[in-house]
C-alpha positions as CSV (number, residue, x, y, z in Angstrom):
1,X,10.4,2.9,18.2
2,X,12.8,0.7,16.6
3,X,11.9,-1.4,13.8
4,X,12.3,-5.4,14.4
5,X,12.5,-7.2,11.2
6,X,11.2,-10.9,11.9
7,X,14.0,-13.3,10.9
8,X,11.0,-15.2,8.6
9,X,7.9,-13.0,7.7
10,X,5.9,-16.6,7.0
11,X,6.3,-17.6,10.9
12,X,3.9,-14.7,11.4
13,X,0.6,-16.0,11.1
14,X,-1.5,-12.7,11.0
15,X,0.1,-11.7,7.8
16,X,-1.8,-12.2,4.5
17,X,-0.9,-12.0,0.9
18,X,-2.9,-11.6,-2.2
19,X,-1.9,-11.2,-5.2
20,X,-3.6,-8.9,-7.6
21,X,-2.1,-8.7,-10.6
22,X,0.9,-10.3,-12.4
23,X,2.4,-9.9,-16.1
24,X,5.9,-9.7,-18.2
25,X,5.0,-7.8,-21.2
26,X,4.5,-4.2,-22.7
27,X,2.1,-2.8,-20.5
28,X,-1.9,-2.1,-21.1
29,X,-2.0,0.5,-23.8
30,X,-4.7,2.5,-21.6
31,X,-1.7,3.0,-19.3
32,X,1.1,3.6,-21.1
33,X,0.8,7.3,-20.7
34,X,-1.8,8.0,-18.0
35,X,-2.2,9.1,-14.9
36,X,-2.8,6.1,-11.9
37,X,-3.5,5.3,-8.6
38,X,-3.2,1.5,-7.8
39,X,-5.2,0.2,-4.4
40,X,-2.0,-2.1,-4.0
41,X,1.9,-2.5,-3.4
42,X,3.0,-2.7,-7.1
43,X,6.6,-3.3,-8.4
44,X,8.1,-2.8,-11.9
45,X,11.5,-4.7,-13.6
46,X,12.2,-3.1,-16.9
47,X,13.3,-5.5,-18.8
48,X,13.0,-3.6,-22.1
49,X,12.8,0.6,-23.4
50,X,12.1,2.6,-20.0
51,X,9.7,4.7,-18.2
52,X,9.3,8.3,-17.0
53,X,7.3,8.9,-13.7
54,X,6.2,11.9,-12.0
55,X,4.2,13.0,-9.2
56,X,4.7,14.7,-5.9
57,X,8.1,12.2,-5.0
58,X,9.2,14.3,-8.3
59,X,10.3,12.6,-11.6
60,X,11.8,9.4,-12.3
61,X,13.4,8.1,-15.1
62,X,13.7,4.3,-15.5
63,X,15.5,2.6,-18.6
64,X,16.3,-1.4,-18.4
65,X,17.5,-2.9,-15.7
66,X,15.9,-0.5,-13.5
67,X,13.4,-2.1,-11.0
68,X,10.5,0.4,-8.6
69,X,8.7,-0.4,-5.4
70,X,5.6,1.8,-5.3
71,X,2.8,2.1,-2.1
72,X,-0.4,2.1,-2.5
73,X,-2.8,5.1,-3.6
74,X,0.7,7.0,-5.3
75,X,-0.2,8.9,-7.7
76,X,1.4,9.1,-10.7
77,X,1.9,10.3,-13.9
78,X,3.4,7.5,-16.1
79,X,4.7,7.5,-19.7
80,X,6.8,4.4,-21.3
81,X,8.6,4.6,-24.2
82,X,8.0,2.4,-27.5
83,X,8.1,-1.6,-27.1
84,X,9.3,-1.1,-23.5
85,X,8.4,-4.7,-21.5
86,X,8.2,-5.2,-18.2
87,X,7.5,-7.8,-15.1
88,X,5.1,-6.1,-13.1
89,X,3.7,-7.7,-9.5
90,X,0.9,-6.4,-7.6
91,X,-0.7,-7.2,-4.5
92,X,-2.2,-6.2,-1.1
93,X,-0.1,-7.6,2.2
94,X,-2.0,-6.7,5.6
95,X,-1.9,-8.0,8.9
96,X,-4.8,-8.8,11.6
97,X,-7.2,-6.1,11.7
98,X,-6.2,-4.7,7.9
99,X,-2.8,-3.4,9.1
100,X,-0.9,-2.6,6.5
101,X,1.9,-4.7,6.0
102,X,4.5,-1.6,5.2
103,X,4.2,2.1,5.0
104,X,6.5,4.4,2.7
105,X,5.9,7.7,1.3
106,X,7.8,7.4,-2.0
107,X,8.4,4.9,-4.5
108,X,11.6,3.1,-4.0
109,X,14.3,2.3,-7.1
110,X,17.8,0.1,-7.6
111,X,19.2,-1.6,-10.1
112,X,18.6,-5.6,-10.9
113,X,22.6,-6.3,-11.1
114,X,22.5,-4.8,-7.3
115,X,19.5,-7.1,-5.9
116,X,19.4,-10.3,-8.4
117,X,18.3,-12.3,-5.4
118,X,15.3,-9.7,-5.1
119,X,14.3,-10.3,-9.3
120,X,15.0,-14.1,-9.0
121,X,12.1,-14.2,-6.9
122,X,10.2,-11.5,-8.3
123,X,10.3,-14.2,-11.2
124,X,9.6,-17.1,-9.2
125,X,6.2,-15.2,-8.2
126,X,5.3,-14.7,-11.7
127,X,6.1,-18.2,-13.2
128,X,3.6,-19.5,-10.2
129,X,1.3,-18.5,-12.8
130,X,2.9,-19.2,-16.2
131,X,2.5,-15.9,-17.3
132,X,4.3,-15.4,-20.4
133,X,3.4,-12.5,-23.2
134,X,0.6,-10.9,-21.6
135,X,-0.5,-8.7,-18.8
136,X,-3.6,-10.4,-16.9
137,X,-5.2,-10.4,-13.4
138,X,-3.8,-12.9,-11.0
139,X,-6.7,-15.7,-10.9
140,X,-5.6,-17.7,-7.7
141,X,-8.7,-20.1,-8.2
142,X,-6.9,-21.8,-11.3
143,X,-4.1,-23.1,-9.1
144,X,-4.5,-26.6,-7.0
145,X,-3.9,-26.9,-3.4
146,X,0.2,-27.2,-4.4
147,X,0.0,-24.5,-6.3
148,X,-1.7,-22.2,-4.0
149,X,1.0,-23.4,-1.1
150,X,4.0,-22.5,-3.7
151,X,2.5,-19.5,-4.5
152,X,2.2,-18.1,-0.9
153,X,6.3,-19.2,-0.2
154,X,7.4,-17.8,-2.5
155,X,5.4,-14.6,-2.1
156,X,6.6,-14.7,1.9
157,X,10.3,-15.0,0.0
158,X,10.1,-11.6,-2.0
159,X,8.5,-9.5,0.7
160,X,11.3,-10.5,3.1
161,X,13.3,-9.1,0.7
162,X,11.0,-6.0,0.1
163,X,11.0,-5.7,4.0
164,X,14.7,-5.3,4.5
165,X,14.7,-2.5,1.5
166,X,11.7,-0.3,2.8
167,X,13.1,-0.2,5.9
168,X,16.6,0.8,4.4
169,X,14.5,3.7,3.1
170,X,13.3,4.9,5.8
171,X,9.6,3.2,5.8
172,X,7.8,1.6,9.0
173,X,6.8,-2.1,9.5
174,X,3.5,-1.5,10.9
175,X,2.9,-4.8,13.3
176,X,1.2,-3.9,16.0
177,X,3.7,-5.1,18.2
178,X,6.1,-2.4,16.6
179,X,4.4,-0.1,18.9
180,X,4.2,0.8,22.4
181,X,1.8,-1.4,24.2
182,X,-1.0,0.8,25.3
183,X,-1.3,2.2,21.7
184,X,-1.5,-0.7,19.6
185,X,-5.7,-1.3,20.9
186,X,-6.2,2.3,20.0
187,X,-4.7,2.0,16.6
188,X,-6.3,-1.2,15.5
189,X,-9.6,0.5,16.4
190,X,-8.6,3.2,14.4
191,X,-7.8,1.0,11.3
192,X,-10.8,-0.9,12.0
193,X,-13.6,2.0,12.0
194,X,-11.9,5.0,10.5
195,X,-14.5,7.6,11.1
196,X,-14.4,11.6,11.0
197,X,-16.3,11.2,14.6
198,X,-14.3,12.9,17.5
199,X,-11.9,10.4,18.9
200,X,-12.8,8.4,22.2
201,X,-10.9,10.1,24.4
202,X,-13.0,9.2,27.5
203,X,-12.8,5.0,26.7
204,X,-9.7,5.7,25.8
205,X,-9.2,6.9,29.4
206,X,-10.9,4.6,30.8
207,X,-9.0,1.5,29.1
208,X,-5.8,2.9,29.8
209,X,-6.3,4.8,32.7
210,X,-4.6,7.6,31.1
211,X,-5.7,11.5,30.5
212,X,-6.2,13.0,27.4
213,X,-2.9,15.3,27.5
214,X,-1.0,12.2,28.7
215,X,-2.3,9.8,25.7
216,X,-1.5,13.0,23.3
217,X,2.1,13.0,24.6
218,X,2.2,9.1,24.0
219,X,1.3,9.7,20.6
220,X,3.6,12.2,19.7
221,X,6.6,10.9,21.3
222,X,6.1,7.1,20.1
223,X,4.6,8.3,16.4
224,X,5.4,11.8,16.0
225,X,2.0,12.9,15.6
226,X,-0.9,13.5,17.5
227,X,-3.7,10.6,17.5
228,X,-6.3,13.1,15.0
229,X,-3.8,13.4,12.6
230,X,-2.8,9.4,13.0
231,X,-6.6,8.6,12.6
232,X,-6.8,11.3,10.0
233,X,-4.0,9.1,7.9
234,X,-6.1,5.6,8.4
235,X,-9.5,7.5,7.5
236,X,-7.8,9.2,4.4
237,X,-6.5,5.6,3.1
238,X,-9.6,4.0,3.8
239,X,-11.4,6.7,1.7
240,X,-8.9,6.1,-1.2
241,X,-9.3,2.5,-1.2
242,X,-12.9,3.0,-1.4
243,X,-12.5,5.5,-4.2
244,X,-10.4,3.1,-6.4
245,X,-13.0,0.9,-6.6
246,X,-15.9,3.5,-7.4
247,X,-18.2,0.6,-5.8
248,X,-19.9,3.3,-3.8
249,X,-21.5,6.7,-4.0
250,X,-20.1,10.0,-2.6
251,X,-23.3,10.1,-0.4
252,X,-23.0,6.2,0.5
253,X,-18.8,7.1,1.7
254,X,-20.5,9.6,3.7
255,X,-22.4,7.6,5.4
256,X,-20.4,4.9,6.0
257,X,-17.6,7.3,7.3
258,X,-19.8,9.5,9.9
259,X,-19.7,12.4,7.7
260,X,-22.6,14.9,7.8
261,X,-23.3,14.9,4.1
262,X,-20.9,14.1,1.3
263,X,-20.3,17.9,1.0
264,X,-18.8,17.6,4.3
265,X,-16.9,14.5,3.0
266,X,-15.7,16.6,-0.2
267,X,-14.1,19.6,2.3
268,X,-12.5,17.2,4.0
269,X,-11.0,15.2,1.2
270,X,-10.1,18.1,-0.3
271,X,-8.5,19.4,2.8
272,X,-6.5,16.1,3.1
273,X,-5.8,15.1,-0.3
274,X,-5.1,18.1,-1.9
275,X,-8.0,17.1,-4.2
276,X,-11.7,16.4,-4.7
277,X,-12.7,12.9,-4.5
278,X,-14.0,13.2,-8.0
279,X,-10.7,14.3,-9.0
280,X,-9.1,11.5,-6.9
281,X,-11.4,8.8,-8.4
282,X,-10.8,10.3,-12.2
283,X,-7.2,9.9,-11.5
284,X,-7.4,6.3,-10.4
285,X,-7.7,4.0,-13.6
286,X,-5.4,1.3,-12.5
């Protein structure tokens, strides 16, 4: 379906900013040249030296001026030159039900002399905080009731701008309303309790008084996939998430995600990911 853009992303009540991280400096030394997997929507302005990035998008090469909009759980390999400085942003954007405010596939580039309205208020975000010369987490508590308010517009004010750009490239603003009407139930249960259980094809049937082949059809020609491989994508995320924070066992995931045992959940990370959760977590120090 079509994408709708709202004309004001903040007169949309269900969606929900948080900021997770926020610096203008050389970055971390632990990640100067690592490989990472942020949990969140990150993006760079290099103000100073430049970066190389690699992964399965291919390779990128950033010098100043350069800005990058990257999805969560990329991964990447990253190595920054000598004294290189930049204003980095992080944070997670979701609507009801943990919708994710925006999906992309690969991270997404320009130059800051082509979107200075997009780095004035990447600023704006950052000096919220009075972040100066080093890179720390975003600690929302130490702002008043003002602060907290002028924190959120302003935040509203760089992802309309983000908005506009990932869906320029081709991403998807995933509001429920963006799809058709007797799907949007069935994906916000899907978001809600990913599971590797078969899918609920007889509730489903008799919510929507539709069959199974006629749902699968629905799918395919309002998502271009069929509904496994859509839950698939929501249970794979939802794994991920739960891997970046390493607050949970392999055997606890397992649980919690219907698997069998967490062997079963390793064959089918493996199968999905293109890697062992071990691997997965290893990878994601960020």
């Amino acid at each position: 379906m079509k994408q709708v853009l709202p004309d004001r992303l903040g007169e949309w009540p269900t969606l929900r900013i948080r900021p997770t991280i926020a610096y203008r400096s050389e970055p971390p030394p632990v990640h100067r040249h690592a490989l990472a997997i942020n949990s969140f929507y990150s993006f760079w302005l290099i103000e100073s030296g430049g970066v190389e990035l690699s992964g399965k998008f291919g390779k990128i090469r950033l010098k100043k001026g350069d800005w990058i909009f990257f999805p969560p759980f990329l991964s990447k390999r990253q190595d920054f030159e000598e004294k290189t400085r930049i204003l980095s942003l992080g944070f997670e954007a979701s609507w009801s039900g943990q919708i994710p405010w925006m999906e992309f596939d690969a991270p997404i580039t320009g130059r800051a002399g082509s979107q200075s309205s997009l780095i004035a208020k990447a600023g704006n975000v950052l000096s919220t905080f009075r972040v100066k010369d080093r890179g720390v987490p975003v600690q929302e508590r130490s702002l008043d009731a003002a602060g907290i308010a002028r924190l959120q517009s302003r935040l509203f004010s760089f992802l309309e701008s983000l908005t506009a750009l990932v869906l320029a490239h081709g991403g998807k603003l995933m509001l429920s309303e963006a799809y058709h009407p007797r799907l949007a139930p069935l994906i916000s249960g899907m978001r809600l309790k990913p599971s590797v259980r078969p899918l609920p094809f007889a509730h489903w049937k008799q919510m929507l008084g539709l069959s199974r082949v006629q749902i699968d059809r629905l799918f395919r020609a309002e998502l271009g996939s069929s509904p496994k491989d859509f839950s698939n994508r929501f249970l794979l995320a939802a794994l991920k998430r739960e891997l970046v924070t390493g607050c949970f066992s392999l055997k606890e995931l397992a649980a919690q995600f219907d698997f069998s045992d967490s062997s079963h959940l390793c064959r089918w990370f493996r199968r999905n990911a293109g890697m062992s959760p071990e691997e997965f977590r290893f990878q994601g120090i960020e």
